[in-house]
C-alpha positions as a Markdown table, in Angstrom:
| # | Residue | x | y | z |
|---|---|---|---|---|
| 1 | Unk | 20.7 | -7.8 | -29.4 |
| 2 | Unk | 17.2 | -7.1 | -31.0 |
| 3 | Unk | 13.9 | -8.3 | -31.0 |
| 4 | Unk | 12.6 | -9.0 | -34.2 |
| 5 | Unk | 9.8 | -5.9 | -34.6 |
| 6 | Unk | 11.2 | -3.9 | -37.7 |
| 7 | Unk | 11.3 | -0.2 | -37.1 |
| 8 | Unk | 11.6 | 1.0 | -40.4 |
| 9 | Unk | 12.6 | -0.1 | -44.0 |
| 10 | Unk | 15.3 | 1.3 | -45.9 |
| 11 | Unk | 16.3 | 1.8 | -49.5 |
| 12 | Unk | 19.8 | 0.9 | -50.9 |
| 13 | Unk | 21.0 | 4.1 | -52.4 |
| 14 | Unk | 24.1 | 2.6 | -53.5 |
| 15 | Unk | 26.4 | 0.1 | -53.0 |
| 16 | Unk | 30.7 | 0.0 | -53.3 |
| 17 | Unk | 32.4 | -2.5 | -53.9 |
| 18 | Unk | 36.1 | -3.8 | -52.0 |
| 19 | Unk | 37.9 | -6.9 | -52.2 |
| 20 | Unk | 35.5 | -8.9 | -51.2 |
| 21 | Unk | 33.3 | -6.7 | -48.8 |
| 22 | Unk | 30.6 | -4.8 | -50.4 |
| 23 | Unk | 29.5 | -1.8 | -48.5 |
| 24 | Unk | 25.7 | -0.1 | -48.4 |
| 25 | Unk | 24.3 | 3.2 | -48.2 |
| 26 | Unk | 21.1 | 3.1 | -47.0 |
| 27 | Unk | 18.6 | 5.6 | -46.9 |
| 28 | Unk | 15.7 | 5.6 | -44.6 |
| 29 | Unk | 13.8 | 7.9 | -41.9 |
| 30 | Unk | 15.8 | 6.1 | -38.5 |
| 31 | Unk | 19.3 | 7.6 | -40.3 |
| 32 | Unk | 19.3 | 11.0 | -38.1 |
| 33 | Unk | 18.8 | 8.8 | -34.8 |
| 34 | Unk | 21.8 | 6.5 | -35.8 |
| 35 | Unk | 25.3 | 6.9 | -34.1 |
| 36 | Unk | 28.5 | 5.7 | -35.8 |
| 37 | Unk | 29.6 | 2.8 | -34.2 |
| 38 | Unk | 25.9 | 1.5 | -33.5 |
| 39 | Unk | 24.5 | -1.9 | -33.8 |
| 40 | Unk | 21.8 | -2.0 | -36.9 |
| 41 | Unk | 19.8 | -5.3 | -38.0 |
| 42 | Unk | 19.8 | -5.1 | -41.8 |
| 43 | Unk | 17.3 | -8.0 | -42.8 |
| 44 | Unk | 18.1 | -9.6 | -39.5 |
| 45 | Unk | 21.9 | -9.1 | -40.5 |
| 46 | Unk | 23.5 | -7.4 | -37.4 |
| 47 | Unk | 26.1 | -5.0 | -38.9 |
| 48 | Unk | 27.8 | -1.8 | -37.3 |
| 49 | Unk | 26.9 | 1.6 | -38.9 |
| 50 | Unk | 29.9 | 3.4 | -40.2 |
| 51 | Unk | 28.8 | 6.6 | -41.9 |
| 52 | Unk | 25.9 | 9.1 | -41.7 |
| 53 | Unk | 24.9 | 11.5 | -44.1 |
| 54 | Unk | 21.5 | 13.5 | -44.3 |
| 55 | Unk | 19.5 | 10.6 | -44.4 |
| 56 | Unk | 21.5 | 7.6 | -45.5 |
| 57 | Unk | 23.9 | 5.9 | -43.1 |
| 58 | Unk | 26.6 | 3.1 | -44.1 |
| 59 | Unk | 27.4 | -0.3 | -43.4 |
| 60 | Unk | 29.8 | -2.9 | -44.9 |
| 61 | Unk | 29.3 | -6.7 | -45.4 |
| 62 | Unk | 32.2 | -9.0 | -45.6 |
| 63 | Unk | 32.6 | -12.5 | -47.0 |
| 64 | Unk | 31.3 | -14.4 | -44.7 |
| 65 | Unk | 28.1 | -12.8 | -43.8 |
| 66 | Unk | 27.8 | -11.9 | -47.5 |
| 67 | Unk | 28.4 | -16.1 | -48.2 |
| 68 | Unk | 25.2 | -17.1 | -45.4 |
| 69 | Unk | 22.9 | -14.0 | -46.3 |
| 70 | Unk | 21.1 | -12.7 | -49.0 |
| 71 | Unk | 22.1 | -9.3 | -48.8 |
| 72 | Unk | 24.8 | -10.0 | -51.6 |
| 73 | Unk | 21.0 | -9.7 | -53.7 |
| 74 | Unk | 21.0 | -6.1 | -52.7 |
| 75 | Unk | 20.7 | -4.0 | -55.5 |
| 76 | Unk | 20.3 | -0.4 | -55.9 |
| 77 | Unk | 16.6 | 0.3 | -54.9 |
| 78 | Unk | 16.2 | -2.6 | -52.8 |
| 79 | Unk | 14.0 | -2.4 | -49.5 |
| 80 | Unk | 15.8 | -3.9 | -46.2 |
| 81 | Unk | 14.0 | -4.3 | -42.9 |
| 82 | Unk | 15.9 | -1.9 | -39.9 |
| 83 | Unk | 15.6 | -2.3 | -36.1 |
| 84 | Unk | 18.0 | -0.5 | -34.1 |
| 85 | Unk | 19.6 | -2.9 | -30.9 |
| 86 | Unk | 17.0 | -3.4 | -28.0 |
| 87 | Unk | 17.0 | -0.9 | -24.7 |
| 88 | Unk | 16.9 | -2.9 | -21.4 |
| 89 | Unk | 14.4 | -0.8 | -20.1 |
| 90 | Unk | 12.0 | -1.5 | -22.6 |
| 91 | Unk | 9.1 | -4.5 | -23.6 |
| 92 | Unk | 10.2 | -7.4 | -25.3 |
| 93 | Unk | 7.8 | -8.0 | -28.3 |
| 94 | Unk | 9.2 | -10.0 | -30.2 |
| 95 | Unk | 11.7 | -12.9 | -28.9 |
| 96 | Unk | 15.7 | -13.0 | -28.3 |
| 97 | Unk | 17.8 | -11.8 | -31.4 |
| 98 | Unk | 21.1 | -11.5 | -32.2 |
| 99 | Unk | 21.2 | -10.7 | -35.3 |
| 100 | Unk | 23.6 | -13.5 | -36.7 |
| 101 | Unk | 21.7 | -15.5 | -39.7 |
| 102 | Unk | 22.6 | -19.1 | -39.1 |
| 103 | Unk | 21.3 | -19.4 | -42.5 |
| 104 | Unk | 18.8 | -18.6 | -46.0 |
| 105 | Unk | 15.4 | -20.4 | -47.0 |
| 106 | Unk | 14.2 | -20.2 | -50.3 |
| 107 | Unk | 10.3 | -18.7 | -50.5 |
| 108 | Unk | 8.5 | -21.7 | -52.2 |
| 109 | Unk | 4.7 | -21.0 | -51.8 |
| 110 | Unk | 2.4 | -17.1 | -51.3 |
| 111 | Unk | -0.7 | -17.5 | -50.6 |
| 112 | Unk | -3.2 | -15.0 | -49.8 |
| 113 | Unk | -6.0 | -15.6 | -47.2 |
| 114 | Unk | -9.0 | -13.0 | -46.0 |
| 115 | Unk | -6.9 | -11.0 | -43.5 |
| 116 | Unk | -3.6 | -12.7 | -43.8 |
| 117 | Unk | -0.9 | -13.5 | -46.2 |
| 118 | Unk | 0.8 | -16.9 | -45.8 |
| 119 | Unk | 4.6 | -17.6 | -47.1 |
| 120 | Unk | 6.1 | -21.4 | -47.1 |
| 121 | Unk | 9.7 | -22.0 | -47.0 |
| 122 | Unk | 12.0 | -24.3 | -47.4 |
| 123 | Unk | 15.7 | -25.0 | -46.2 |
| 124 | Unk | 18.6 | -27.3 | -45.0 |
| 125 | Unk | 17.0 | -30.1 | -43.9 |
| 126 | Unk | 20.0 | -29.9 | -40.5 |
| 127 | Unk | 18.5 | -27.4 | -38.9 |
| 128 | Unk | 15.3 | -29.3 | -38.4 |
| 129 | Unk | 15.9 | -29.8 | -34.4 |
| 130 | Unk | 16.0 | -25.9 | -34.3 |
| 131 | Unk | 12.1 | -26.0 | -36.4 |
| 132 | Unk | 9.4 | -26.4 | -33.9 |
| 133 | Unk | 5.5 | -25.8 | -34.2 |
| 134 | Unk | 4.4 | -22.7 | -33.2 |
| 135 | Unk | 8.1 | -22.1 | -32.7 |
| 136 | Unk | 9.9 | -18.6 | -32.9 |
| 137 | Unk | 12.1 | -17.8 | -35.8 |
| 138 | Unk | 12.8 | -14.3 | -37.8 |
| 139 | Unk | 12.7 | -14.2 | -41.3 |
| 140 | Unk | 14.8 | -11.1 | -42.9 |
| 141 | Unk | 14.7 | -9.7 | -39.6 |
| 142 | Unk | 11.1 | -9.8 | -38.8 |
| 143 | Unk | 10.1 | -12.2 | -35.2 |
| 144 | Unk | 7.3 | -14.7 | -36.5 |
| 145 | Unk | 5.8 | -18.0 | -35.8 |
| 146 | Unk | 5.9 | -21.1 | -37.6 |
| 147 | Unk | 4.1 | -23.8 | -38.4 |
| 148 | Unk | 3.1 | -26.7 | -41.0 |
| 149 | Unk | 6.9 | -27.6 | -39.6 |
| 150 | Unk | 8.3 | -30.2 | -41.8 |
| 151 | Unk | 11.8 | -31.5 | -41.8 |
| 152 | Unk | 13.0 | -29.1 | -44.6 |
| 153 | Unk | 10.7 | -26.6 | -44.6 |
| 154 | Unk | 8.0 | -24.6 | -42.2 |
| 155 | Unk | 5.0 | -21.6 | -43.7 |
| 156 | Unk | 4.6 | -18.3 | -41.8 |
| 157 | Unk | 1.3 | -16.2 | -41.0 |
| 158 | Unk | 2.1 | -12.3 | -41.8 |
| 159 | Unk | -0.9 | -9.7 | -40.7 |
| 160 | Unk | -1.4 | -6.8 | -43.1 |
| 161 | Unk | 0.2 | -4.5 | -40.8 |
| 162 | Unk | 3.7 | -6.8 | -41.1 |
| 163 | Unk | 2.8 | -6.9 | -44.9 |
| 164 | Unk | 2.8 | -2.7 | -45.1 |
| 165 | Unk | 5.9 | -2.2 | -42.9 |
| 166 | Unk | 8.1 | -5.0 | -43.9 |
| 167 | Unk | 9.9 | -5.7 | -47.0 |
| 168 | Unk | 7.5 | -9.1 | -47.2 |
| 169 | Unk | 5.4 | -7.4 | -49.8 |
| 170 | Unk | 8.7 | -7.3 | -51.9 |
| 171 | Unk | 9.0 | -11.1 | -51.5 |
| 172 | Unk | 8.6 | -13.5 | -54.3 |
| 173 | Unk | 8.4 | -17.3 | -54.9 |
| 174 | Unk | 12.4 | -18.7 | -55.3 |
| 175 | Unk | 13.4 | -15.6 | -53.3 |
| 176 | Unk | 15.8 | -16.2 | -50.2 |
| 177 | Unk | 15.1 | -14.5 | -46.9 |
| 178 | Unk | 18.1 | -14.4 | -44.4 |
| 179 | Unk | 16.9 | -17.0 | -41.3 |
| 180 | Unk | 17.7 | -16.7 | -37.9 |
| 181 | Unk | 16.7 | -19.8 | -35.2 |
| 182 | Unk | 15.8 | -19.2 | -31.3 |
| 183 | Unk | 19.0 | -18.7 | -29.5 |
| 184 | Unk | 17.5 | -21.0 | -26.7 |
| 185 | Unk | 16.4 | -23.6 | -29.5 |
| 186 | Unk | 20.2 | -23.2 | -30.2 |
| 187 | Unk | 21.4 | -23.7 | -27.0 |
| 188 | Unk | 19.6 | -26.8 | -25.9 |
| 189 | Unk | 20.4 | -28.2 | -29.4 |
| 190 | Unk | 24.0 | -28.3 | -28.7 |
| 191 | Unk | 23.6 | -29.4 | -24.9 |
| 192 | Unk | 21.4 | -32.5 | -26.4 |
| 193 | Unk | 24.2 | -33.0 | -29.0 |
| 194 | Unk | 27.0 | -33.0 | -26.5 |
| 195 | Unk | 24.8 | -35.7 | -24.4 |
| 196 | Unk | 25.2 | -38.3 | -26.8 |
């Protein structure tokens, strides 16, 4: 479970290659606080570290998460948001994560305001019940608000200090960020469904 406020960005310092998992080593500051076995969000992607090394740790995608994310776009050099799972005893500042992408939206629009950059999306127009105004959703990871909800698509407000300490300021127009809706959006969306 996470929250959606990034800790730290990684690099990809390289990636292998088996069957069809592809495995990442990652180097970043938060590798000396990581345990083998532990839950890290990788651009929202929950996946369980398996390696630690000076200052890289190692995870391994398989086909299915590799099939609904973007992380099969990793290349060497790439830049991935990291949050480490959420303590109990702690605040809650983002919203409810798991860390399972239901899907990807393609980065259609960047536009950059006094004080704020804004990024419009687009995606499968079947998740629209899950697309609210002012709704919660994370975007590579990252907890955010949307609005300017349509039924394909929704734009995002990012604060400079999200732009700095995020991989957004990677982003480009026809890029795909890895999407995650509210778990409670989820919920009652299925209850509703079940209804009829």
């Amino acid at each position: 479970m996470f929250t959606g406020i990034i800790e730290d960005t990684g690099c990809i310092s390289s990636i292998e290659k088996s069957g069809t998992n592809i495995s990442y080593w990652v180097q970043s500051k938060l590798a000396q606080s990581l345990k083998v076995d532990q839950s890290l969000s990788h651009n929202g992607v929950c996946l369980t570290v398996e390696a630690i090394k000076n200052d890289l740790h190692k995870v391994t995608a398989i086909d299915e998460t590799l099939q609904k994310t973007n992380l099969g776009n990793l290349v060497q050099g790439s830049i991935v948001n990291l949050e480490r799972c959420m303590q109990l005893n702690g605040r809650l500042d983002g919203h409810i994560v798991q860390g399972h992408v239901d899907t990807t939206a393609l980065c259609t629009d960047i536009v950059k305001k006094e004080g704020s950059t804004e990024f419009s999306f687009e995606t499968d127009a079947q998740f629209a019940t899950l697309m609210i105004e002012k709704g919660s959703i994370t975007l590579n990871g990252i907890s955010l608000t949307i609005f300017n909800v349509s039924e394909t698509g929704f734009t995002v407000a990012i604060i400079p200090y999200t732009m700095e300490h995020t991989n957004l300021s990677e982003l480009k127009t026809a890029d795909k960020v890895n999407i995650e809706f509210d778990i409670i959006g989820k919920y009652v969306n299925r209850i509703q469904s079940i209804k009829r």
